[in-house]
Backbone as a ProteinNet text record, in pm:
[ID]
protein_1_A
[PRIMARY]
XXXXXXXXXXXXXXXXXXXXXXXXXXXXXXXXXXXXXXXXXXXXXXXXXXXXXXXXXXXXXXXXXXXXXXXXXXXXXXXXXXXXXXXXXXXXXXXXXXXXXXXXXXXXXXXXXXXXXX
[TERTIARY]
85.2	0	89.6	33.7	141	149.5	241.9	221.1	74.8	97.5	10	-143.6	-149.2	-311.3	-301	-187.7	-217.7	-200.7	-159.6	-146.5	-280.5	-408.5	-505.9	-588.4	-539.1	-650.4	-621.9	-457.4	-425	-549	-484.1	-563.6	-726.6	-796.9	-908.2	-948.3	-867	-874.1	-872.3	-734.8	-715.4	-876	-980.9	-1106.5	-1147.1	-1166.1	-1266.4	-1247.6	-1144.3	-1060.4	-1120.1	-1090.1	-1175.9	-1358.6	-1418.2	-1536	-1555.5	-1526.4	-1514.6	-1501.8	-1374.7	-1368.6	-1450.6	-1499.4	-1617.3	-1713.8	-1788.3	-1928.8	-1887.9	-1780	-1785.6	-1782	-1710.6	-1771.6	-1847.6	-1965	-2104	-2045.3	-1965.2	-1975.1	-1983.3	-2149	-2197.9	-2161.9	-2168.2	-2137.9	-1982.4	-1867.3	-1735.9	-1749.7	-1785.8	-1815.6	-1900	-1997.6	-2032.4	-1934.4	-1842.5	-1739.8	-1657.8	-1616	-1484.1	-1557.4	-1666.6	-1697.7	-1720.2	-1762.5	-1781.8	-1590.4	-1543.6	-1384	-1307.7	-1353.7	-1329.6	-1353.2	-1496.4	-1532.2	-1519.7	-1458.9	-1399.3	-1257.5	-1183.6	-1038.5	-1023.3	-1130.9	-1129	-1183.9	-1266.1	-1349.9	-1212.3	-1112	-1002.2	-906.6	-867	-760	-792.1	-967.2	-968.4	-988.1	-1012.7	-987.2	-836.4	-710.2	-594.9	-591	-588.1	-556.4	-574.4	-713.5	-806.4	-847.4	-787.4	-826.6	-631.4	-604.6	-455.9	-442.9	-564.3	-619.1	-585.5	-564.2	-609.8	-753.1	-809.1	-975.5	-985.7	-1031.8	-1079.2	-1228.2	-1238.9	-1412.9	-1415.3	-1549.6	-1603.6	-1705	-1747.2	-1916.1	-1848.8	-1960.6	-1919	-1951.1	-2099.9	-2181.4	-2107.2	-2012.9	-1939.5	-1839	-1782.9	-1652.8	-1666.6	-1846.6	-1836.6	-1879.9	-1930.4	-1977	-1875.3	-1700.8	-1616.7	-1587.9	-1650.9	-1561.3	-1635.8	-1775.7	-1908.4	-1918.7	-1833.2	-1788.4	-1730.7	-1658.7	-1584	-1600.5	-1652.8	-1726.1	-1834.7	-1922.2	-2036.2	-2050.5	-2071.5	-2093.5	-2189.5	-2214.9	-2268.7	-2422.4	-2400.5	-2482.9	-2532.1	-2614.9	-2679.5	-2606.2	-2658.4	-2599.4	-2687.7	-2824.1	-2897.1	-2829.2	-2760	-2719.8	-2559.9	-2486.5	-2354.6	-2379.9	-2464.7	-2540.6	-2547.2	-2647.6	-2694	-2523.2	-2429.3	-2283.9	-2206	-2234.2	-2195	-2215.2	-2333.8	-2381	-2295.5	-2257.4	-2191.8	-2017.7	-1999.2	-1875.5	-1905.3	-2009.3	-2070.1	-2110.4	-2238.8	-2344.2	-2262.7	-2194.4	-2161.4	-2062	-2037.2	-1919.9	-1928.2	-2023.7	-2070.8	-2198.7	-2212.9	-2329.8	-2445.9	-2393.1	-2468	-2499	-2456.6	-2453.1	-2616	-2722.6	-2837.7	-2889.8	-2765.1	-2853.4	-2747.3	-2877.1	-2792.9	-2656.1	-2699.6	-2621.2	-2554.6	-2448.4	-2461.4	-2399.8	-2317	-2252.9	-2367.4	-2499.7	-2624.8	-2752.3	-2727.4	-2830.6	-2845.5	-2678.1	-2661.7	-2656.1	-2772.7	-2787.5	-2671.3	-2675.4	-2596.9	-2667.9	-2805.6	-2868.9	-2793.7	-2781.8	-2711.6	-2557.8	-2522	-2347.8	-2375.6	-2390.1	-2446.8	-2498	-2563.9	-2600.8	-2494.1	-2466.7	-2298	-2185.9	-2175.8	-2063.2	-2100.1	-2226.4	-2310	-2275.8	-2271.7	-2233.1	-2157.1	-2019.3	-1914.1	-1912.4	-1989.7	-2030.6	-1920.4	-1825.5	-1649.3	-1614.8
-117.9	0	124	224.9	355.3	446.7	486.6	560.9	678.2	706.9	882.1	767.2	667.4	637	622.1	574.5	545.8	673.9	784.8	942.4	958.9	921.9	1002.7	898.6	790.2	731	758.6	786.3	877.4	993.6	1069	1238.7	1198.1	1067.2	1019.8	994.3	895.4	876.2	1001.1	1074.8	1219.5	1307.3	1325.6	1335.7	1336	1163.9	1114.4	1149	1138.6	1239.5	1328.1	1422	1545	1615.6	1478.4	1455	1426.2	1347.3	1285.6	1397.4	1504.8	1560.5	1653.5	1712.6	1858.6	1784.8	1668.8	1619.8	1659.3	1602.7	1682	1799.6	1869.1	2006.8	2085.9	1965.2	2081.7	2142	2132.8	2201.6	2106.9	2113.1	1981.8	2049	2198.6	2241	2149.2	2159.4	2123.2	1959.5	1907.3	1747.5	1716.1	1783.8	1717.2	1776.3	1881.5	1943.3	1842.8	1804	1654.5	1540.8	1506.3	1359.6	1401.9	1470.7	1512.1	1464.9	1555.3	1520.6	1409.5	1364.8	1224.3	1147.1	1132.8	1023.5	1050.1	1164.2	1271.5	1172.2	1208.5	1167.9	1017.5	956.7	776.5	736.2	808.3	778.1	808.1	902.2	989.3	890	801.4	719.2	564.7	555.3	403.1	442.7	577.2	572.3	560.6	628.5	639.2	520.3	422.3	300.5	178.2	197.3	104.6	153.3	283.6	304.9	384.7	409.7	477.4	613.9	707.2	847.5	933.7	1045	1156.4	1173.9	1200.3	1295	1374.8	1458.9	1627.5	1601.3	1696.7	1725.9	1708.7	1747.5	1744.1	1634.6	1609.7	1577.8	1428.8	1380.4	1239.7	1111.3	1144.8	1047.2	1036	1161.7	1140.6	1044.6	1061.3	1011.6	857.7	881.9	693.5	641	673.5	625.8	562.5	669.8	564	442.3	429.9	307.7	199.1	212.3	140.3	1.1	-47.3	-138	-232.8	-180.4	-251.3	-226.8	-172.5	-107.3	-108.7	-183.3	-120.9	-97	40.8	71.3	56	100.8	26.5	140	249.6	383.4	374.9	446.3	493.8	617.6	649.5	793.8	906.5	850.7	922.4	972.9	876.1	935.1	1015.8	993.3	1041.9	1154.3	1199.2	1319.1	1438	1402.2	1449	1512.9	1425.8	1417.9	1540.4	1499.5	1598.2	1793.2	1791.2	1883.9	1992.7	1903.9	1980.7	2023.5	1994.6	2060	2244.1	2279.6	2468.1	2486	2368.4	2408.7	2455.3	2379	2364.4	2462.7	2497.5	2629.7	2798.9	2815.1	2951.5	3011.1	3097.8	3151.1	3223.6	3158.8	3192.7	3094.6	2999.4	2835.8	2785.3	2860	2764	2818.8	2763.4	2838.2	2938.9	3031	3169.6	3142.7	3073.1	3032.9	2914.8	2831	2669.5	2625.5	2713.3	2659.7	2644.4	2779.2	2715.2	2626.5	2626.8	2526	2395.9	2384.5	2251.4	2156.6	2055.5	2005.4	1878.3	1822	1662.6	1571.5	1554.2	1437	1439.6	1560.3	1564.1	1534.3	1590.1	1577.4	1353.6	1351.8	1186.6	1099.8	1174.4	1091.5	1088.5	1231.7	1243.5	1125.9	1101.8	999.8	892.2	832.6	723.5	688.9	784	745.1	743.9	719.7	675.7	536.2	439.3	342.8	203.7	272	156.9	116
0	0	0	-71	-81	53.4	58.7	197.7	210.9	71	85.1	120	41.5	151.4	287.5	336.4	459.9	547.2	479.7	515.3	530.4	433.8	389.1	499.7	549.6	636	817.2	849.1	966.5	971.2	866.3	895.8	905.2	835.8	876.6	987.7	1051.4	1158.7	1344.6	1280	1369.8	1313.4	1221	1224.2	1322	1319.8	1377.9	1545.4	1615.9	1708.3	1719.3	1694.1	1649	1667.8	1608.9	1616.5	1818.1	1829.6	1991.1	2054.6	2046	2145.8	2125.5	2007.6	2011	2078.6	2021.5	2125.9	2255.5	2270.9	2435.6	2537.3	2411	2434.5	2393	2334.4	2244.6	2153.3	2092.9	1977.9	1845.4	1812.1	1727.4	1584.6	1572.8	1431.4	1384.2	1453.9	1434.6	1474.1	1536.2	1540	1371.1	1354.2	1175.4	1112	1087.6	1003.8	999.3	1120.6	1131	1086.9	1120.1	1025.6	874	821.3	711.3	598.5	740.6	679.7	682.4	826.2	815.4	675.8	629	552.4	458.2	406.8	271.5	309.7	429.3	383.3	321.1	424.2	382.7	243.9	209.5	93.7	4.1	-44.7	-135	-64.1	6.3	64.2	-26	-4.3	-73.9	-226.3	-281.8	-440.8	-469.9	-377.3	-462.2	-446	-375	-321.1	-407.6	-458.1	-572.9	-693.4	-727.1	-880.2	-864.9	-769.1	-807.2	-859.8	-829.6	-904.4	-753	-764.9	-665.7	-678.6	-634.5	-637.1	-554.6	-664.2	-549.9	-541.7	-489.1	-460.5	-307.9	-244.9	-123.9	-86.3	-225.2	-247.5	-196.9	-43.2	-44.2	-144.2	-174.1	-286.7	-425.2	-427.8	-617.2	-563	-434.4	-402.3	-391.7	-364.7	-283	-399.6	-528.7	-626.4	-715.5	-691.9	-765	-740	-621.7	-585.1	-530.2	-544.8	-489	-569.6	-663.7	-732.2	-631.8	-592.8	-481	-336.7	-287.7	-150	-129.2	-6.1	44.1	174.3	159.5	298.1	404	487.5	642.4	605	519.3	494.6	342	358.1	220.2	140.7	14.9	-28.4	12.2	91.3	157.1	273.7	352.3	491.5	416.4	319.3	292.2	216.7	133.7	125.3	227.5	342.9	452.5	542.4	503.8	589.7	455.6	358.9	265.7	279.7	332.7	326.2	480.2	543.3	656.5	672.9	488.8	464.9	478.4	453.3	436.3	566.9	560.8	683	789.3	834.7	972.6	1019.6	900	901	899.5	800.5	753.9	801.5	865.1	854.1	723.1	683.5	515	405.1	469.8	387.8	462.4	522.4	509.7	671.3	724.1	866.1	941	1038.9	1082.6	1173.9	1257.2	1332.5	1378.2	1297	1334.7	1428.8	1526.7	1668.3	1761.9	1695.9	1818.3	1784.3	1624.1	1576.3	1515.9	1503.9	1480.5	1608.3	1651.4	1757.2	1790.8	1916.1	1959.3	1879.4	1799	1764	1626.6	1554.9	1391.5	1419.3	1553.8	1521.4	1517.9	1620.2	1649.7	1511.2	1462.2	1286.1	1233.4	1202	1127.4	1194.2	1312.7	1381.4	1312.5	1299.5	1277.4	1136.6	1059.8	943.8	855.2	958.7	879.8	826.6	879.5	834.5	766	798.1	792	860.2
[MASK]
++++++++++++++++++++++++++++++++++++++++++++++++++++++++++++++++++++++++++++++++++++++++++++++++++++++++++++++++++++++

């Protein structure tokens, strides 16, 4: 295996890290931002890995579609969609909602954990 995947499945993993410790301090906007990235880094770790390509993009469903040939996940593209969407949401106040450090709740950061699904 090449190193740079196993680079791209560390920084996955330090995510998911990430994710853990915001739940614990309520901050659910940055707990879905880190799974979001999480399953971005893993999803871009098992394409270089099994097709041998870089891929850009954010979008988890384009990412999981290259490789759904050989992968199935524990999730739908319904729930990796939903995880997609908290690359903006969860960040900007102008991406959808006013405020997402106070409106993104523990039950969405908790879905988002849920569906890393590897």
């Amino acid at each position: 295996m090449r190193d740079e995947v196993l680079y791209w499945l560390s920084e996955a993993r330090a995510d998911l890290r990430h994710v853990e410790a915001s739940m614990r301090l309520g901050d659910y906007n940055w707990a879905c931002f880190a799974a979001q990235q999480a399953a971005e880094k893993a999803l871009k770790a098992l394409i270089l890995h099994l097709l041998g390509e870089y891929p850009r993009g954010q979008d988890l469903v384009v990412l999981y579609r290259r490789v759904r040939a050989h992968l199935q996940l524990g999730v739908g593209e319904a729930a990796l969609s939903r995880l997609s969407a908290f690359y903006t949401l969860a960040r900007y106040p102008n991406a959808g909602l006013v405020r997402p450090s106070e409106e993104i709740a523990s039950e969405q950061a908790e879905e988002a954990l849920a569906t890393r699904g590897w």
